[in-house]
C-alpha positions in Angstrom: 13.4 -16.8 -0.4 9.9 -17.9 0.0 7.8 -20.6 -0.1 7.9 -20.6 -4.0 11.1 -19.2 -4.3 12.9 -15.8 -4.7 9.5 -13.6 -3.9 9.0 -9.9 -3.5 6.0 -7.2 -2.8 7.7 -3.6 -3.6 6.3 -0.7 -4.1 7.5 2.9 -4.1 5.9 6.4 -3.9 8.0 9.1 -5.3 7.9 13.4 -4.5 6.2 13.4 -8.2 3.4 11.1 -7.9 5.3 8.5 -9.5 3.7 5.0 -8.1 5.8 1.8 -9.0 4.6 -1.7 -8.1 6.2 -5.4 -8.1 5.1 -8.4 -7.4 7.1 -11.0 -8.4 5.5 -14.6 -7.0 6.1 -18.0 -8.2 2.7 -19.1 -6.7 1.5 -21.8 -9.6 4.3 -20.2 -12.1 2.8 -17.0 -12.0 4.8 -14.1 -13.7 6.6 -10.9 -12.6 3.4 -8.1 -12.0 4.7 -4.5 -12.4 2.3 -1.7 -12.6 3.4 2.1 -12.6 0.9 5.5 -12.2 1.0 8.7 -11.3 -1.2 10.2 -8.5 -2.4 13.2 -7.5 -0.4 16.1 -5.4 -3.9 15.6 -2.6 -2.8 12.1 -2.8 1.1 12.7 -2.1 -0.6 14.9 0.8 -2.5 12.4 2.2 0.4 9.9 1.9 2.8 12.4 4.1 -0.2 12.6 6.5 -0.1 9.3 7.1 3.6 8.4 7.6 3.6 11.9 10.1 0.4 10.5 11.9 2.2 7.4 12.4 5.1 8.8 14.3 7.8 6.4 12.3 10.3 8.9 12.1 10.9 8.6 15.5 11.5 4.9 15.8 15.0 2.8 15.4 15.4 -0.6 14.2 18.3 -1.7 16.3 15.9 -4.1 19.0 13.8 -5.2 15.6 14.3 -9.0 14.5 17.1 -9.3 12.0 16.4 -10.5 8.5 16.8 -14.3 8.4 16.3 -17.0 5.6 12.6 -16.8 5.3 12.7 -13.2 4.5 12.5 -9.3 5.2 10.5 -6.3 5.0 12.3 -2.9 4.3 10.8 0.8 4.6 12.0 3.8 3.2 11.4 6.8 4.1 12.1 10.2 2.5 10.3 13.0 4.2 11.5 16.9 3.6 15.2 16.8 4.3 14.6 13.6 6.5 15.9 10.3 5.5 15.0 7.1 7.2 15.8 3.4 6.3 14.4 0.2 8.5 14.8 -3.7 7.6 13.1 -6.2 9.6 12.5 -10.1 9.1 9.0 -10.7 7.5 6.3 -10.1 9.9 4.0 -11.9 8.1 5.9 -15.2 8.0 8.6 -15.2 10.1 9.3 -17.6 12.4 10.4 -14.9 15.2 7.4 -12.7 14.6 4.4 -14.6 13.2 1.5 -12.3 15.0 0.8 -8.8 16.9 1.4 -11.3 20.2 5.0 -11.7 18.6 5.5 -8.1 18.2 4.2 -7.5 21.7 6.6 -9.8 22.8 9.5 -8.5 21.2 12.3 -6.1 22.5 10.9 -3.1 21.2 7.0 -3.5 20.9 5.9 -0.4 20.5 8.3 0.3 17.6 7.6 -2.9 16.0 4.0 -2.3 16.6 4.3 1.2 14.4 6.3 -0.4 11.5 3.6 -3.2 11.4 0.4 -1.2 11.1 2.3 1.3 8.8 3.4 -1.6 6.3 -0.2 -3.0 6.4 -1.7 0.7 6.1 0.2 1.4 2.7 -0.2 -1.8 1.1 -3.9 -1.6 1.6 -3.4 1.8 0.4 -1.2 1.2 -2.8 -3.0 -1.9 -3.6 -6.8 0.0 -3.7 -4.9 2.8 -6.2 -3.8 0.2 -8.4 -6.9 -2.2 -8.2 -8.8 1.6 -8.9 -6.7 3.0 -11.6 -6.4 -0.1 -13.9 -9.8 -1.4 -13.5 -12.1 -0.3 -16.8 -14.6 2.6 -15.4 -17.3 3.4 -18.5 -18.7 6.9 -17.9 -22.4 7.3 -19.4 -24.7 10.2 -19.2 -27.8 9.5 -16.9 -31.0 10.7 -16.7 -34.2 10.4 -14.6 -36.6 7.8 -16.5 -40.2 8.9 -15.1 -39.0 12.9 -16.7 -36.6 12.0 -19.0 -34.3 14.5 -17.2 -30.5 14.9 -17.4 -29.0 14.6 -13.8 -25.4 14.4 -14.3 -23.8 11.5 -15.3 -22.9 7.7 -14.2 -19.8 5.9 -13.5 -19.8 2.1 -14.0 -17.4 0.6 -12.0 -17.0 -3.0 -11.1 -20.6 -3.6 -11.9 -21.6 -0.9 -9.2 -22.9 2.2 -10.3 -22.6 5.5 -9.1 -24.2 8.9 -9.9 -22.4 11.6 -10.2 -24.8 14.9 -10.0 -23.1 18.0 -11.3 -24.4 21.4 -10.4 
């Protein structure tokens, strides 16, 4: 339970390219958000890049903080023919691990530490794919005023434009 009740951030990347997100947050009555894409198989790559970079697989739970009544985060992993599952109170607002100097301080840092950045690294990760795939992008074709000349074409996104030149 959180602050405003029975809250949740989840999100899951699947073999396919299937992305599913949640947010369900009764922040000023705010409604269940879900969200579901597909991505690219160079995405999915980059994705197993990072969780290998990372090193998770190696790590074990047991020394973590338990889940408590402020909340948890889980991480599943499915990698090739590995299988890893990890459950740790909520980092973020918890009141045994409120900050990296908690983790530190904990009785397995340097796993702690791993889970942390990995958590933060692929919800900034899923939250830029969504924030990219369901904002409106208006392509238009561009050209060089002064000649009058095609150069390729523009893509409008977020009030930012950005030429695209194609050969």
């Amino acid at each position: 339970m959180g602050r405003y009740g029975h809250e949740f951030l989840e999100f899951e990347l699947r073999a396919d390219g299937r992305c599913r997100y949640a947010n369900n947050s009764n922040y000023r009555n705010d409604s269940l958000i879900r969200k579901e894409m597909y991505v690219s198989p160079l995405m999915m790559k980059e994705l197993r890049k990072i969780i290998q970079d990372s090193e998770i697989m190696k790590e074990d739970d047991a020394r973590w903080p338990k889940k408590n009544v402020v909340g948890r985060q889980e991480l599943e992993i499915r990698l090739g023919n590995e299988h890893i599952s990890f459950e740790a109170s909520d980092i973020d607002e918890s009141p045994k691990i409120g900050s990296l100097v908690d983790v530190q301080e904990s009785d397995d840092p340097e796993g702690l530490r791993v889970f942390y950045y990995l958590v933060q690294d692929l919800k900034c990760l899923v939250f830029s794919l969504i924030g990219l795939h369901f904002k409106k992008i208006k392509p238009y074709d561009s050209y060089v005023p002064e000649t009058k000349e095609r150069r390729g074409f523009t893509w409008e996104f977020n009030n930012t434009v950005m030429d695209i030149v194609q050969n």
